[in-house]
C-alpha positions as CSV (number, residue, x, y, z in Angstrom):
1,X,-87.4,-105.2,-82.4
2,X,-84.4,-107.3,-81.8
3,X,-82.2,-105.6,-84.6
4,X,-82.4,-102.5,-82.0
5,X,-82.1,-104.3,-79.0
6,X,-78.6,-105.5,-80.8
7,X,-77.9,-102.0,-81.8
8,X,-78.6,-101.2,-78.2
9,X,-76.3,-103.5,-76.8
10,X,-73.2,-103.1,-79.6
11,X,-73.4,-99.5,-79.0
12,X,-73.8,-99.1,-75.6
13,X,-70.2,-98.3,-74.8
14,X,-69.6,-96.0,-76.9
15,X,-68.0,-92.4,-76.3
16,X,-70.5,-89.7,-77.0
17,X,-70.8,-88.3,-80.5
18,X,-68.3,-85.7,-81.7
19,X,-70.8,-83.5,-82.8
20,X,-72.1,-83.7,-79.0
21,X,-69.2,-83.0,-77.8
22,X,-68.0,-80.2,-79.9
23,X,-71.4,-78.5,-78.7
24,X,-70.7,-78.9,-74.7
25,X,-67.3,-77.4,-75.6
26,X,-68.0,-73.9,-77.6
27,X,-71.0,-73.4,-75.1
28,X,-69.8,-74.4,-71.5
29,X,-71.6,-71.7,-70.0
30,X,-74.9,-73.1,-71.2
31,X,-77.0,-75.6,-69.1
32,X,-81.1,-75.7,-68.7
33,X,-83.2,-78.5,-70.3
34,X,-82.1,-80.6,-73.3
35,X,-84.4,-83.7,-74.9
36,X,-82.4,-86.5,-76.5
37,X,-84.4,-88.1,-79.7
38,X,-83.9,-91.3,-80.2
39,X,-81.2,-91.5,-77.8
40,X,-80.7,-95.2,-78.0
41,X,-78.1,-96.5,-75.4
42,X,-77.9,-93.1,-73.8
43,X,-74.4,-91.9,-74.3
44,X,-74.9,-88.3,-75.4
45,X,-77.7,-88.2,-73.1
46,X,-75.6,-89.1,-70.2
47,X,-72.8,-87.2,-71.4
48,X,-75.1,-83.6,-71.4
49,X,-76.6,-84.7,-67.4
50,X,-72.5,-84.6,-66.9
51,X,-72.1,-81.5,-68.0
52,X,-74.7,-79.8,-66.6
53,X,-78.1,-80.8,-68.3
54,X,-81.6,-81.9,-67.3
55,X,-81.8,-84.3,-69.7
56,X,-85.0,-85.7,-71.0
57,X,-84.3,-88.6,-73.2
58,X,-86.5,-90.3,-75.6
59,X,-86.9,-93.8,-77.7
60,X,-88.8,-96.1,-79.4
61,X,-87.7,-98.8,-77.2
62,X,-87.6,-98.2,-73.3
63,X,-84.0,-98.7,-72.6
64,X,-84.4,-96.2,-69.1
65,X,-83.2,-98.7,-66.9
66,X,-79.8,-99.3,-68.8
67,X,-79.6,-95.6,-68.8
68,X,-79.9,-95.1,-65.4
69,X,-77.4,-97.9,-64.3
70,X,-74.8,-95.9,-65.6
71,X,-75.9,-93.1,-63.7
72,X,-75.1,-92.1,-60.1
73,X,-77.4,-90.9,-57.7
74,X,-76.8,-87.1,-58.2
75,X,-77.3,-87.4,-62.0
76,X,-80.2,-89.3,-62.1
77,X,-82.0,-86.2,-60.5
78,X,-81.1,-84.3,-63.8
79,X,-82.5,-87.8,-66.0
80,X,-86.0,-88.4,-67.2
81,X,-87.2,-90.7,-69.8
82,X,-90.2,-91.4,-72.3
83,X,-91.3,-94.0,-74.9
84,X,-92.5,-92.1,-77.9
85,X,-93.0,-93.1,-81.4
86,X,-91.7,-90.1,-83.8
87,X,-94.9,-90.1,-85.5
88,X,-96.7,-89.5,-82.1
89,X,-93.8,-87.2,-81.1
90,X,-94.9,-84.6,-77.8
91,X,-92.6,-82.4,-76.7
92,X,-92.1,-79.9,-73.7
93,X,-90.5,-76.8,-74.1
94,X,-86.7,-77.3,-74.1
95,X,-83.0,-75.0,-74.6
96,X,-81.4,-78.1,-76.2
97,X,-82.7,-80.4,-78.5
98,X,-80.2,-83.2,-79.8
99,X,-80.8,-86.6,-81.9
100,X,-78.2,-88.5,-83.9
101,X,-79.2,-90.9,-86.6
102,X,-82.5,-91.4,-85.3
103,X,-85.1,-88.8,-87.0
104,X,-84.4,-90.3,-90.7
105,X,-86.3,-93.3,-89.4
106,X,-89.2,-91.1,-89.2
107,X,-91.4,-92.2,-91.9
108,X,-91.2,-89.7,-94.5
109,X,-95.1,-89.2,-93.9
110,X,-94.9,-87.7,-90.6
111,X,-91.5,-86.0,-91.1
112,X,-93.0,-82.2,-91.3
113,X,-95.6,-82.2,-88.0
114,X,-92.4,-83.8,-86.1
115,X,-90.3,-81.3,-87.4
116,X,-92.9,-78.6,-86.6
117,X,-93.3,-80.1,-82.9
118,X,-89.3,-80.1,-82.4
119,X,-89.4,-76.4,-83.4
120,X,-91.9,-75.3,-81.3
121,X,-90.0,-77.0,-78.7
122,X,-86.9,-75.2,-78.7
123,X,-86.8,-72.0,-77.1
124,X,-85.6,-68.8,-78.6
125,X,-82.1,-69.1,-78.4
126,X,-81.9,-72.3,-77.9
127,X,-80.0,-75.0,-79.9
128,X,-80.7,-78.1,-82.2
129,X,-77.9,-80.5,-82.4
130,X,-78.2,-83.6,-84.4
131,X,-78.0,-85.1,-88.0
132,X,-80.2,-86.1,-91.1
133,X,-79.8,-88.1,-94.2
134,X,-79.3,-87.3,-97.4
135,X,-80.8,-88.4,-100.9
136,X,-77.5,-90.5,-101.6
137,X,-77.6,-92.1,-98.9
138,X,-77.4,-96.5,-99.3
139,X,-80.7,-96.7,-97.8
140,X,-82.7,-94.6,-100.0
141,X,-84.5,-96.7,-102.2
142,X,-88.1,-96.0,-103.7
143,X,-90.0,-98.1,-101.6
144,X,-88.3,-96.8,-98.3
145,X,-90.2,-95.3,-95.5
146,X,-87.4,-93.3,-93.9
147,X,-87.1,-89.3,-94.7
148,X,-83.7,-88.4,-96.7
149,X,-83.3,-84.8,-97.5
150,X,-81.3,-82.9,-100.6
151,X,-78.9,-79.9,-98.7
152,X,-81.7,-77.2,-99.3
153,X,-84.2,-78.8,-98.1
154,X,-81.9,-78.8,-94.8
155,X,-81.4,-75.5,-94.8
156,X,-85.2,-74.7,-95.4
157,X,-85.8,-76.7,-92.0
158,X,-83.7,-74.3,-90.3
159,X,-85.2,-71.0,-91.8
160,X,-86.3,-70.2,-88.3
161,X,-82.5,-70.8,-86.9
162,X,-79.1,-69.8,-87.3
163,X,-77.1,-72.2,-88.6
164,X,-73.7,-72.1,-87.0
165,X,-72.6,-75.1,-88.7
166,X,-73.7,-77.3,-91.5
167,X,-71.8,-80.5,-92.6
168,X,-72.4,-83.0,-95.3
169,X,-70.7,-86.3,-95.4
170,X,-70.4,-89.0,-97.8
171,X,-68.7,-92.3,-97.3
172,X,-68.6,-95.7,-96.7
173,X,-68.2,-97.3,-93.5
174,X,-69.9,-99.8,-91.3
175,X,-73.1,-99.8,-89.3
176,X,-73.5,-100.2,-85.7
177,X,-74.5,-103.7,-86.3
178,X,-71.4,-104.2,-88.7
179,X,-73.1,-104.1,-92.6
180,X,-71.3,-101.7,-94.7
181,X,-73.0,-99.2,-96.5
182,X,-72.6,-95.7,-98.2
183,X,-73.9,-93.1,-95.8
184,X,-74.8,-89.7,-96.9
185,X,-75.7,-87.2,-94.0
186,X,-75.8,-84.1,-93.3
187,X,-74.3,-82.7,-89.6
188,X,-76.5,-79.5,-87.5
189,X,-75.7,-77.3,-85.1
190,X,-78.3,-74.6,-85.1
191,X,-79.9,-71.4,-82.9
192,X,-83.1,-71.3,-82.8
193,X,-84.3,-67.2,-83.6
């Protein structure tokens, strides 16, 4: 646990992610509730609650305290928070469902019932947000756990969306915690039908 109590702490200053950010931006008019997946140190959670969002925010390690601190009185009325385990993933019924770089590290076992329970989450017409890896990724050796995906098999999760945009990336850059490594990933923004 303390390699993500370190990624907690390095990353929790960061700006909210792009993809985030391009979201709030083409849909200003939207607001309702949005879950955040493994939202780590909280800034894309904190950065929906300040644009309107009743954000229900979710990880593996209870960081809801460090989350709230950075959060005034006013938004922490639109804040909530829950320890879950993706392979025990529950879910209310949501308009927004975001997660960056946290559903890969779903063992691969357990990858297709928590995809099934984050579909039946999002309301018609509402949004998923978020990002998965793909098969080239660094990480993706034979004996790992984590779920890495080829692009159709992205697309097949989606068969019940729109998908407004689609984005694969490979490169090399650093981690969080500072190892370099060859990420391969693929970027979502989807309707749900």
């Amino acid at each position: 646990m303390s390699e993500w109590n370190e990624y907690h702490k390095v990353t929790n200053n960061i700006p909210p992610r792009k993809n985030i950010v391009n979201f709030i931006n083409n849909y200003k008019e939207l607001s309702g509730k949005a879950i955040d997946i493994g939202c780590g140190a909280g800034n894309d959670t904190i950065y929906l609650i300040q644009n309107n969002w009743n954000v229900l925010a979710i990880d593996g390690s209870d960081v809801e305290n460090s989350i709230k601190e950075k959060l005034n009185d006013e938004e922490k009325e639109k804040f909530s928070f829950q320890v879950q385990k993706f392979e025990d993933l529950k879910l209310p019924k949501s308009d927004l469902i975001i997660s960056n770089n946290a559903l890969p590290f779903c063992n691969k076992e357990y990858f297709y019932t928590m995809w099934q329970e984050i579909c039946n989450s999002i309301n018609s017409n509402g949004f998923f947000v978020g990002n998965l890896f793909g098969i080239n990724d660094e990480w993706n050796t034979p004996k790992d756990k984590r779920t890495f995906l080829n692009k159709e098999q992205v697309i097949d999760l989606f068969k019940d969306f729109e998908i407004i945009s689609l984005k694969e990336f490979e490169k090399d850059r650093t981690t969080a915690l500072g190892v370099m490594k060859h990420w391969h990933t693929f970027e979502v923004i989807a309707k749900k039908k």
